[in-house]
N, C-alpha and C positions, 0 to 999 in steps of 0.2 A: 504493500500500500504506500501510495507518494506522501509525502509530509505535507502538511499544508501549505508552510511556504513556500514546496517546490511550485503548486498549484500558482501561487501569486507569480512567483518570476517566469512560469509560461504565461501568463497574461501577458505581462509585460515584451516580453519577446514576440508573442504574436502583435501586439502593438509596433513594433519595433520593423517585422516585418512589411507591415502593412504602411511604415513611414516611406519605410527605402522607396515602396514602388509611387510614390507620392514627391518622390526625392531624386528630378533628372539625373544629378552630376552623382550622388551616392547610388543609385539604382546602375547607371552605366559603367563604375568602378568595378560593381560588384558582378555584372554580367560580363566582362572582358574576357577575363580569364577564362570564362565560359566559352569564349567563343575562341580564345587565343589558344587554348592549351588542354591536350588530352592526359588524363589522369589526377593525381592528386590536386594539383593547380585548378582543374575544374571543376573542384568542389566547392560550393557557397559557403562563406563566413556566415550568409545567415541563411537563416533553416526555413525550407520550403516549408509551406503553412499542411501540407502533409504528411510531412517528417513530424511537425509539433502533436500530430493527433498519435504519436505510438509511444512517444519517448514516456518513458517511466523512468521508477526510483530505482531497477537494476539496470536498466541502461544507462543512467547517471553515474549508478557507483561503480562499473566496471570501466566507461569510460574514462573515469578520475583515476582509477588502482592501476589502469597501462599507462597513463600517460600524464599525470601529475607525479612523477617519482626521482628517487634524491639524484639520480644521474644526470635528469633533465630541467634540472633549479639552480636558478645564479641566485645567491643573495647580494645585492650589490649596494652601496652605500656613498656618501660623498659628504666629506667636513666630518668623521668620525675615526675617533682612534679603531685601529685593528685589530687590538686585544679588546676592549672593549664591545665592539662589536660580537666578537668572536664568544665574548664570557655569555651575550644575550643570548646569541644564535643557537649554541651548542646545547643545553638541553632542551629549547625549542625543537631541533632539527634532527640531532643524532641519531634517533629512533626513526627516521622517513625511510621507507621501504625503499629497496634497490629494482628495478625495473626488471622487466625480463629483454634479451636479447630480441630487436623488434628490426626487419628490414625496414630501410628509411624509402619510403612511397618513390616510384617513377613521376617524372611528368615530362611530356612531350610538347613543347612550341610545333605548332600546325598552321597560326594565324585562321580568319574566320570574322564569319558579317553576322550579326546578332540585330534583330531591329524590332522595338516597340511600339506597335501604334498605340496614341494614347491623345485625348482630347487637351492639347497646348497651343497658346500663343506662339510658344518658337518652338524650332527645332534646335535637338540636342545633339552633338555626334561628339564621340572619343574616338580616333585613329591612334594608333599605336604600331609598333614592332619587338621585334626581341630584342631584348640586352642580354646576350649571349654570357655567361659565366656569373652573372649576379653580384652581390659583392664581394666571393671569393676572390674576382679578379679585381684586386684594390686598381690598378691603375685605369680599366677599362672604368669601374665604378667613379670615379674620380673627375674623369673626362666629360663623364653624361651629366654629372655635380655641375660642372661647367658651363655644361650646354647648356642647361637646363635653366640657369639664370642669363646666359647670353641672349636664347630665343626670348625667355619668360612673360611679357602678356600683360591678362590682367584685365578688369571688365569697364563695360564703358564711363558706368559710375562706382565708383566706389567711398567707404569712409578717405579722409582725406585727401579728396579731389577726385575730378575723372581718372581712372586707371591708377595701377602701381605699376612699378618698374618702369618709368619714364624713358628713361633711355634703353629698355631692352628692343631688340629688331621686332617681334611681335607688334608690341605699344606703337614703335616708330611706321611699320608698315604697314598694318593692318587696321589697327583703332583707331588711328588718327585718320585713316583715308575710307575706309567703308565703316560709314554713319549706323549702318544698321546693324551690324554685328554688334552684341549684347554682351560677349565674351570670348576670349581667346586669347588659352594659355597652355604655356608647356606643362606636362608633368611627366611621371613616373612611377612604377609601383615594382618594387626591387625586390628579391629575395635571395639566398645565399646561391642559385647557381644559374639562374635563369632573370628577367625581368622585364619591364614594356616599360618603353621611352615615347611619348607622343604629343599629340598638340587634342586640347578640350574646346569645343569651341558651343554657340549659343547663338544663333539669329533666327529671323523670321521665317517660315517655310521659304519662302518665293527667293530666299537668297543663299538657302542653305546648301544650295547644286555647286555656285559658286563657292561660298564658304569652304566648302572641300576641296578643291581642289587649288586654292589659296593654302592650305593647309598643307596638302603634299607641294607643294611647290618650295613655300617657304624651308620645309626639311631636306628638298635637293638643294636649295641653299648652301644650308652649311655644308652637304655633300660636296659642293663646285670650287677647288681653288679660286683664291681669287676670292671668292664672293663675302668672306669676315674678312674685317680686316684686324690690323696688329691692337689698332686701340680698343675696337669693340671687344676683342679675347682680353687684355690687358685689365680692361674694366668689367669686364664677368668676372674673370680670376679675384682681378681684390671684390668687388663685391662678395663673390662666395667666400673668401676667407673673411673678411668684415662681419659673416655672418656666420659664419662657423666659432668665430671666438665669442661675439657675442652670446653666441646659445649656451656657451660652455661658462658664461659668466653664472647662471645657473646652477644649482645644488641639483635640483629636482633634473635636469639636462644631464649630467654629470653622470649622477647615476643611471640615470636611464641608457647613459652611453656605455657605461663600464660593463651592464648589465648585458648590450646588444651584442659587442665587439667581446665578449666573453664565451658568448652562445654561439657564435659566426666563426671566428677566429681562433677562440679556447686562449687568447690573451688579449689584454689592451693593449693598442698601439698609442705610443707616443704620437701627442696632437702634428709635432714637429714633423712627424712622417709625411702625413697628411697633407699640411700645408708646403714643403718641398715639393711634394708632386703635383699639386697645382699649378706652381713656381714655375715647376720643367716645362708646363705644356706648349706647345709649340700649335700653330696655324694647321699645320700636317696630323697632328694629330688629333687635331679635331677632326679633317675634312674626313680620315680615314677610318675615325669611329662609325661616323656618319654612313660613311658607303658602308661600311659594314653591315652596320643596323638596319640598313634600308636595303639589302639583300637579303633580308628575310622575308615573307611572306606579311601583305599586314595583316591589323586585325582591329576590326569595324563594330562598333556597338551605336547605336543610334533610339531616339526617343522623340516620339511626336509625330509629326506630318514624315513617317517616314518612307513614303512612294517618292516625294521629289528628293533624297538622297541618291546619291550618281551608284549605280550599278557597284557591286564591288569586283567585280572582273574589270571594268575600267578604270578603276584605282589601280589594281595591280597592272596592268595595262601601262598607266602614267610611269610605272618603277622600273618597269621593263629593261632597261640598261643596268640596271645594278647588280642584274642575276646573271 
């Protein structure tokens, strides 16, 4: 028999559920993977409203005994002695069961079109690709770090003023020049060996054929010698580092990092690492992330008026040189 509380936080989760599909830019996050990747990666973070009707109290507590276990737990901490820490931790912890021997799940990049129709003023699309090695590959991971505020975006209005990232190539090419796009920004979603690097974007049906293919365009971009220049990487570069010490000005950041780069790596890297390889990047090695990334297959998620979205054979179509 379920406990009562379990009772309440399925409520809540089916609430939760029912927000995503109510929630363009969180709903199309969460279907990407779905459409980008076969196996483990294409499993939903949140639980189909069919899944919620079976789960029970031994389905809970079996799922917690494989996979809540001392093998798989960083305690991590920041601004804290380490004996002290360690005096708290230790009869808290030393008693957590040791796991059993578990294969770590496949997942396969395949790329893939995913599309919602749903009653909206605009449409919504995520395009994406693979980030090939995840952040195991620190310096491939590093590079995308880069990019990612080089392109970056940002929506037509936002808290203080139209748009963020003023000087990124997005803001400068896109928002400033087509009135009707609502949003369009870089992002990413990374994990230790695989990940999707892509452009989020937000306008009106009747301009969202275009919209797309603005979208691929702008990412042969950076694929194109020649087309960044030395100052625009110069000034992504400090930017991201600008903002990588700021986060780390943070206690709650801190740990949160010592925590990630413990589970990924099995040590913390000096920040110094990090920021040197920023340092090194070179014009080339953006352009050659780029081509890289963009010789994989994409992968298309869309929400709203999504008939006038451009075929996904002629997106891949547009890529066609990179393969």
């Amino acid at each position: 028999m379920m406990h009562q509380a379990a009772y309440g936080w399925l409520a809540l989760t089916r609430e939760e559920v029912h927000g995503v599909q109510k929630n363009p830019e969180k709903f199309l996050q969460e279907v990407l993977n779905l459409a980008g990747y076969e196996g483990a990666l294409a499993n939903p973070l949140i639980a189909p409203e069919e899944a919620l009707e079976i789960i029970n109290a031994d389905i809970i507590r079996k799922f917690y005994h494989e996979n809540f276990t001392a093998d798989r737990v960083v305690l991590a901490a920041s601004g804290v002695d380490h004996q002290q820490l360690l005096d708290v931790a230790e009869p808290l912890l030393s008693d957590w069961h040791k796991g059993s021997p578990m294969e770590t799940p496949k997942s396969t990049y395949t790329g893939g079109d995913f599309r919602y129709k749903a009653e909206s003023d605009m449409t919504h699309v995520a395009l994406a690709f693979e980030v090939p090695g995840g952040w195991l590959k620190e310096r491939e991971a590093t590079i995308m770090t880069v990019i990612q505020t080089l392109m970056g975006g940002g929506g037509s209005f936002s808290s203080g003023g139209p748009g963020k990232g003023m000087h990124s190539r997005l803001y400068l090419r896109v928002l400033t020049k087509y009135h009707g796009v609502q949003s369009f920004s870089a992002f990413s979603n990374v994990y230790d060996n695989t990940g999707l690097f892509g452009i989020y974007l937000t306008t009106p049906p009747d301009f969202v054929s275009k919209a797309v293919v603005i979208a691929v365009q702008e990412l042969i971009a950076i694929a194109t010698p020649g087309q960044v220049t030395e100052v625009e990487l110069t000034r992504a570069k400090n930017s991201t580092i600008s903002s990588v010490l700021m986060n780390l000005e943070s206690r709650v950041i801190v740990a949160e990092d010592i925590g990630r780069q413990l589970l990924t790596y099995g040590s913390r890297k000096p920040i110094d690492h990090f920021l040197q390889c920023m340092e090194e990047l070179t014009l080339d090695d953006v352009t050659a992330f780029a081509k890289m990334m963009l010789s994989s297959q994409p992968t298309m998620a869309s929400y709203g008026d999504v008939n006038k979205v451009p075929p996904y054979e002629f997106i891949s179509m547009l890529l066609q040189r990179f393969r």
